[in-house]
C-alpha positions in Angstrom: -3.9 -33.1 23.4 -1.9 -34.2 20.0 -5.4 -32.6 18.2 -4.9 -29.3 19.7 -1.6 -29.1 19.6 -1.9 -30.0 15.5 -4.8 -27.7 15.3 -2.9 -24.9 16.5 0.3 -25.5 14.7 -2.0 -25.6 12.0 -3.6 -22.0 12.3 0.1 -20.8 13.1 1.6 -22.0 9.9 -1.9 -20.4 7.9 -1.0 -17.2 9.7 2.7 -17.1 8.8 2.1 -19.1 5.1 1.8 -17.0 2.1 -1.0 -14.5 2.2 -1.5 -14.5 -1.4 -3.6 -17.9 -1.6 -6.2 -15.7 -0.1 -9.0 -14.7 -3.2 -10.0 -11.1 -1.8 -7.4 -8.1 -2.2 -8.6 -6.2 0.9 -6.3 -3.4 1.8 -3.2 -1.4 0.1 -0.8 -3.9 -2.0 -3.2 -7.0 -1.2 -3.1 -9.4 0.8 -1.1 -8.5 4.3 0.8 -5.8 2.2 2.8 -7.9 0.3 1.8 -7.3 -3.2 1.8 -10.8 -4.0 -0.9 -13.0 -5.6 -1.0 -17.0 -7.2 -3.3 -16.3 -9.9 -2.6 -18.1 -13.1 -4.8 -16.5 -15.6 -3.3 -13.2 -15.7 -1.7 -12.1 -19.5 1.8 -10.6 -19.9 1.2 -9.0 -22.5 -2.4 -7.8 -23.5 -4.2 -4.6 -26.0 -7.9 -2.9 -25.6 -9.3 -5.8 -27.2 -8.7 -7.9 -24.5 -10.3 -5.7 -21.9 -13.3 -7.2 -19.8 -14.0 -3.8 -19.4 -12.9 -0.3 -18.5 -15.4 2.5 -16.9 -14.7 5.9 -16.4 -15.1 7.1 -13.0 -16.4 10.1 -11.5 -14.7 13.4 -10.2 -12.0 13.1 -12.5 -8.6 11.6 -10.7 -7.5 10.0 -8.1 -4.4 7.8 -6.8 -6.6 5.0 -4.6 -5.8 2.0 -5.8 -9.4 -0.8 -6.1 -9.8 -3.3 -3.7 -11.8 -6.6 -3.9 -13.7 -8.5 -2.2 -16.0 -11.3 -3.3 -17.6 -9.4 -7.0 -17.6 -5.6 -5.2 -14.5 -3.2 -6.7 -13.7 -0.3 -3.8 -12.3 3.0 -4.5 -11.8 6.6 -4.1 -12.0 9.8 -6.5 -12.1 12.9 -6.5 -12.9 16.3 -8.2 -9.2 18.0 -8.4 -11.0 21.4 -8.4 -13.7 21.0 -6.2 -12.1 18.3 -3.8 -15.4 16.8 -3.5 -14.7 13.1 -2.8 -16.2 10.1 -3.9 -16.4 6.5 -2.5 -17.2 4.1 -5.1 -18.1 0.5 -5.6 -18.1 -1.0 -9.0 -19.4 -4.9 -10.0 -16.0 -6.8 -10.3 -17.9 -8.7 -13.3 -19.6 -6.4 -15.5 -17.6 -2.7 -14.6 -21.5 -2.0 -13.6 -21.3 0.9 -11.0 -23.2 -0.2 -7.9 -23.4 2.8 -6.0 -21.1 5.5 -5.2 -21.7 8.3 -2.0 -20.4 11.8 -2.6 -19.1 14.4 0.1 -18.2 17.9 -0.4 -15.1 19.0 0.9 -12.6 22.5 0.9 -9.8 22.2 -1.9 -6.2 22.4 -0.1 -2.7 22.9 -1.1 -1.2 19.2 -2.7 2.1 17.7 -3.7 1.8 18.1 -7.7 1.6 14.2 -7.5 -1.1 13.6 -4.8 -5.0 13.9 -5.1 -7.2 14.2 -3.0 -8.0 10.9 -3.3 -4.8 9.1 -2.7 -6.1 6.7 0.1 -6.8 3.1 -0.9 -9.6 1.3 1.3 -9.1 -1.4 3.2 -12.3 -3.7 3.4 -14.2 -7.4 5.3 -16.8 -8.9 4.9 -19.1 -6.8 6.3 -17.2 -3.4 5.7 -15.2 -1.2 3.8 -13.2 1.4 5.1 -11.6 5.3 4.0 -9.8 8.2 4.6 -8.7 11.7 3.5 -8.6 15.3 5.0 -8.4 18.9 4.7 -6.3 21.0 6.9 -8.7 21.5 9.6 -10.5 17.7 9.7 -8.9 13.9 8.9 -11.5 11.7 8.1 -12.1 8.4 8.7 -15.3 6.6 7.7 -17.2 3.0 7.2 -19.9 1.5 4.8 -21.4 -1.3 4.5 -21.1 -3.5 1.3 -24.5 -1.8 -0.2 -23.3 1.9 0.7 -25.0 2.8 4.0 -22.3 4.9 6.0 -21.9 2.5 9.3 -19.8 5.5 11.1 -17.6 8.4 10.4 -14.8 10.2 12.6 -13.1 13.4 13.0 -9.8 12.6 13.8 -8.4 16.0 14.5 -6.7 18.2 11.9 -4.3 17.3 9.5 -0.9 18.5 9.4 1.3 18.2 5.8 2.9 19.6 2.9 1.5 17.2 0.5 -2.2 16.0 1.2 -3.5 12.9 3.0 -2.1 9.7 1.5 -1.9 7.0 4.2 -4.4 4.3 4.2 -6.3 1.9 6.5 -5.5 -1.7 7.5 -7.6 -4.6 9.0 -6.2 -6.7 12.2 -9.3 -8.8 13.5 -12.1 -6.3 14.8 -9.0 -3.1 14.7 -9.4 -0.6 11.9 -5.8 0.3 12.2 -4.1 3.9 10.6 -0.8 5.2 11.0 -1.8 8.8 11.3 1.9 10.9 10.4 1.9 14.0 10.4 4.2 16.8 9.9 6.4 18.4 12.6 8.8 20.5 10.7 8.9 22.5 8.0 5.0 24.3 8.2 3.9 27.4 7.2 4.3 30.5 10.1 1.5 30.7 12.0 0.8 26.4 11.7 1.2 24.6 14.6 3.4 21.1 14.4 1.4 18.5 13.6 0.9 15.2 16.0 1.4 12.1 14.9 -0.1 8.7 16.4 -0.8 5.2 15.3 -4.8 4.5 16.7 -7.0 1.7 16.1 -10.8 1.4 16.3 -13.3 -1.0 16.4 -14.3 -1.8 13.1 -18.1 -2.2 13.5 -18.1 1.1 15.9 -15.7 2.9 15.0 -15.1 3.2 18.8 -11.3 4.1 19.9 -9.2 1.0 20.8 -6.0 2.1 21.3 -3.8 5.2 20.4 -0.4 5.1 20.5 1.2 8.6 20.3 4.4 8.7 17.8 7.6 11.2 17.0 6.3 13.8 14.7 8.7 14.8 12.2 8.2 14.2 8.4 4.6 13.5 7.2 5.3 9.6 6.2 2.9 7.8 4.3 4.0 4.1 4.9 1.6 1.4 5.7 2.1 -1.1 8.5 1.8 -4.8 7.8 1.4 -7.9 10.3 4.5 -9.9 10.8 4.4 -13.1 13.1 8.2 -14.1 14.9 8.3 -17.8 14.9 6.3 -18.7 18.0 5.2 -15.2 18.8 2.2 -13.0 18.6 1.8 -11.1 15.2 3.2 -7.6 15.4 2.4 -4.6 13.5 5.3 -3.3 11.5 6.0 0.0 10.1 8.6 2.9 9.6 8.4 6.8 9.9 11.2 9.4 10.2 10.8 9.9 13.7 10.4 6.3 15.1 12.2 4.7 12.6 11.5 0.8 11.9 9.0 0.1 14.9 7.3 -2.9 16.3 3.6 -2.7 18.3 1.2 -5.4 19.8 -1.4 -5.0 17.4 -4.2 -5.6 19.8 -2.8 -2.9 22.5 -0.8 -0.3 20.6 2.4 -1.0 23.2 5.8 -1.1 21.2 7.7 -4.2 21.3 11.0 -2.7 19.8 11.9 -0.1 17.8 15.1 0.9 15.5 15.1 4.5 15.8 17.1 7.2 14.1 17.5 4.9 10.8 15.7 7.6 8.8 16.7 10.7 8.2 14.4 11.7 5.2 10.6 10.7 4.5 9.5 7.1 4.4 6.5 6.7 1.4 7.3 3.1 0.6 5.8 0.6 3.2 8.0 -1.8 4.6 7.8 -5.8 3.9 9.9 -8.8 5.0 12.1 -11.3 3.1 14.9 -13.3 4.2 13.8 -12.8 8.1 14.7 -9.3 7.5 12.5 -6.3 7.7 13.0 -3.6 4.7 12.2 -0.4 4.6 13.2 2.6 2.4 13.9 6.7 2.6 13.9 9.4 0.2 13.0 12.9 -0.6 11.9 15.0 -4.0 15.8 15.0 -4.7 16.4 11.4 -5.1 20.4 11.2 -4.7 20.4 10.4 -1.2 17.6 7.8 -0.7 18.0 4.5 1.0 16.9 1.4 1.7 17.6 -0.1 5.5 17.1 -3.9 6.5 16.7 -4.6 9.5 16.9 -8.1 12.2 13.7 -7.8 14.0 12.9 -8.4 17.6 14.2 -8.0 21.2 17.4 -7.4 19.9 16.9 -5.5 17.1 19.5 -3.9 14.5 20.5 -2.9 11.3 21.4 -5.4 9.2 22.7 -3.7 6.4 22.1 -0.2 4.1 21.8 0.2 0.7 22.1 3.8 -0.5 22.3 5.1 -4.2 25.1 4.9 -6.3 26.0 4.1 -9.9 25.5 0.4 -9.1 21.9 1.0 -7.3 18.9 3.3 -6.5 16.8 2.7 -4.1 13.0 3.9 -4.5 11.3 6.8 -2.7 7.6 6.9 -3.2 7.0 2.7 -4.7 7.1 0.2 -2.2 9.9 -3.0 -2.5 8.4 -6.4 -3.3 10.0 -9.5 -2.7 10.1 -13.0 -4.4 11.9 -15.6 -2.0 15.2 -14.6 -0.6 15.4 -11.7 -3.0 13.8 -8.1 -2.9 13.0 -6.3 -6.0 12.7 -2.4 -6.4 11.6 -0.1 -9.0 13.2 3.6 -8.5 11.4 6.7 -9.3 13.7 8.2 -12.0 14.0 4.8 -14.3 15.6 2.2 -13.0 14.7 -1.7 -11.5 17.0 -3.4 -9.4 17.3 -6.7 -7.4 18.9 -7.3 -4.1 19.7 -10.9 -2.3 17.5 -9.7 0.8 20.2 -12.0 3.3 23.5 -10.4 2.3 22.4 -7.1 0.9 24.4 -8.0 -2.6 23.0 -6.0 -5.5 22.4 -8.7 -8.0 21.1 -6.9 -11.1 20.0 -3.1 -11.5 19.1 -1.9 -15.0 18.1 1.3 -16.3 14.1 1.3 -17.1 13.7 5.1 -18.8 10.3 5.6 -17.0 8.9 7.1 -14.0 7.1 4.9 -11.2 5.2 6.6 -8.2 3.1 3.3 -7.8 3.6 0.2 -6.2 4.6 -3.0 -8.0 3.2 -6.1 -7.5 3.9 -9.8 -8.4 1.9 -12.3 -9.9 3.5 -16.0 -9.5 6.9 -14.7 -11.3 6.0 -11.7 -12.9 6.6 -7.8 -11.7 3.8 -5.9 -12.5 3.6 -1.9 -12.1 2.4 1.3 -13.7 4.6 3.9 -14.6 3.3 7.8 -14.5 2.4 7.5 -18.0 -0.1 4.2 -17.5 2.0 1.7 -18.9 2.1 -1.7 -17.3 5.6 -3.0 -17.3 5.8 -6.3 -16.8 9.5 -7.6 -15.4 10.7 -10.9 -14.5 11.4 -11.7 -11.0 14.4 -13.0 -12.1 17.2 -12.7 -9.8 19.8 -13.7 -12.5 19.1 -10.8 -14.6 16.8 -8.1 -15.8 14.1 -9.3 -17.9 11.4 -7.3 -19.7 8.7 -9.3 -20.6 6.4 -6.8 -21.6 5.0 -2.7 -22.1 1.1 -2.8 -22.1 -0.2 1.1 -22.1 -3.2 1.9 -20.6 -3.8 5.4 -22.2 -3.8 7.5 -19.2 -1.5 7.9 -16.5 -1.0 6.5 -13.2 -0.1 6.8 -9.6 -1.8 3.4 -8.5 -1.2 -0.1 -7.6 -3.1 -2.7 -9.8 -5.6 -5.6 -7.4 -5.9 -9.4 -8.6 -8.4 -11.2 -7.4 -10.9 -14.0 -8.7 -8.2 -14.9 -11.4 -8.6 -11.3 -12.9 -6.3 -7.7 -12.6 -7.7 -4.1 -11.9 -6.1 -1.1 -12.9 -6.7 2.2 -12.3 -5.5 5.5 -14.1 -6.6 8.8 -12.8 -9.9 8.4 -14.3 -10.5 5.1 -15.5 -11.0 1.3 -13.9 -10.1 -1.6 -16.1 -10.2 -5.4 -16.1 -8.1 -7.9 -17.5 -7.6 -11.4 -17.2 -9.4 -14.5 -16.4 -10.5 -17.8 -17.6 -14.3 -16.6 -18.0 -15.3 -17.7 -14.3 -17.2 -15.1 -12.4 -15.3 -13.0 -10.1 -16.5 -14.5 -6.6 -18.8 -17.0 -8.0 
């Protein structure tokens, strides 16, 4: 009885310990979300020279950030003109393109900053997984690790004013996508758009569950599990309409919900520090954005809200990433801050100059992200003060969130892959 009872405490405290120990970078920001990986051969400061390698890649742009698993790269592009689409797989080694499978597809209205491949894949170890649309079709497809198409969907038509952006997550055999959609704001003649979170067997692609959500803004955030101590793992995310919401991730049925927290888009995916839940608001004119933290469970409430003001702003599009008891956030227009995630208190904020649409990440104690221009600024996650350690340019710009795994970084600009990193070991050797 003491054996089980270990053994199970044992696979609860894997579940709830940091994610990052995990070697593969399988779904948008890594490992459960969080943006947050161990490895300890990754430079702060780096040129060309010390590239492994960098590839160009096919169709010309895209915002899909690469995924990893074992030595296979993952990853979208696109032709901007043409909208033809292309899944990709590259050799995490050598850059060495393994295969790629192209589709054909019908060119659409987009956000000046979107692509029409802005989805990042989520991948297992059997299969990797994608989406994008057009306005009549949403598209949601699996391959197996060599390329062979294992299913494809037609998930109804697609409803937004800038482009398909979400992206899929993994929860045992669940392909899970929050499918938002827009409600307001369409063209005459466009019916309102329905929105739903729906999960599907991974190996069929065979409809789980669907669980139908308020339509309002088309939100792009992407849910992450979170497990209450002694509970089931729930699936957490946030949209305009729903607010920050709860749902058994093997049923679709919500646990809780905060609603009515949001009264502008939500881009930025939520994540969790300090037993709080963190999630963040905005629109194209930046001045009123938000970020809300919120006490999870039965009872749930705000905690606290930071909105913009001379001492903070909060990020619309890049996602928060958090380093112990403190949350860090890079704001769109040029500036990085750092909250104490318990209290709310707005330790630092500094004024960066540059424009971020991607996602930072953190390696060990070290803020990585790409500014629109491709540069990699590296920031301390330093909750004393604002520390730049570094400004490494890639050349071209960016709208993507780098991948470590096997001791090494990916980045990707709009047309280009590149490795960095590494103590000469073979990526999943």
């Amino acid at each position: 009885m003491r054996l089980l009872v270990a053994a199970a405490c044992l696979l609860a405290s894997m579940f709830a310990a940091d994610f990052s120990s995990a070697q593969e970078w399988a779904r948008f920001r890594g490992p459960n979300g969080t943006g947050v990986s161990n490895a300890d051969s990754i430079p702060t400061k780096w040129t060309e020279k010390d590239y492994n390698w960098k590839v160009e890649l096919p169709g010309g742009t895209g915002h899909s950030s690469p995924v990893v698993w074992g030595d296979k790269i993952f990853l979208l592009s696109a032709d901007p003109e043409t909208a033809t689409r292309y899944m990709l797989c590259y050799d995490a080694n050598t850059g060495k393109q393994r295969w790629q499978r192209k589709y054909k597809s019908t060119p659409h209205h987009l956000h000046v900053r979107s692509s029409f491949a802005s989805s990042t894949p989520a991948v297992d170890a059997d299969q990797v997984y994608i989406g994008w649309s057009t306005p009549e079709e949403t598209t949601l497809k699996a391959f197996d690790h060599d390329g062979k198409e294992a299913w494809s969907l037609d998930l109804g038509r697609w409803v937004s004013q800038h482009g398909f952006g979400t992206s899929p997550i993994l929860f045992e055999d669940l392909v899970i996508l929050h499918n938002s959609q827009q409600a307001n704001q369409v063209k005459p003649g466009v019916k309102p758009g329905v929105s739903a979170m729906m999960a599907f067997d991974r190996l069929t692609g065979k409809q789980v569950w669907r669980t139908p959500l308020v339509s309002a803004n088309v939100c792009y955030s992407v849910p992450f599990l979170y497990e209450p101590t002694g509970g089931p793992p729930e699936l957490i995310c946030t949209s305009t309409g729903n607010g920050v919401f709860s749902l058994d991730p093997r049923t679709g049925k919500q646990n809780w919900a905060v609603e009515g927290v949001f009264s502008m888009r939500t881009v930025g995916s939520p994540i969790t520090a300090g037993g709080l839940i963190f999630g963040s608001t905005g629109s194209g004119a930046y001045a009123s954005n938000y970020v809300v933290a919120v006490k999870p469970g039965d009872d749930a409430e705000v905690a606290y809200k930071l909105k913009n003001s001379s001492k903070f702003k909060a990020p619309y599009v890049p996602s928060l990433i958090a380093h112990g008891n403190h949350v860090f956030m890079l704001y769109d227009r040029g500036f990085a801050s750092c909250v104490e995630a318990t209290s709310g208190e707005v330790r630092w904020s500094a004024r960066t100059g540059a424009a971020f649409s991607g996602s930072p990440i953190r390696v060990q104690d070290r803020i990585y992200c790409l500014d629109e221009d491709g540069v990699v600024w590296v920031i301390a996650a330093d909750a004393e003060a604002y520390r730049l350690l570094a400004k490494n340019p890639l050349g071209e710009p960016s709208r993507s969130v780098p991948a470590v795994s096997g001791g090494r970084m990916f980045l990707r600009t709009y047309s280009h892959l590149i490795s960095i990193g590494g103590k000469g070991e073979a990526v999943g050797g």
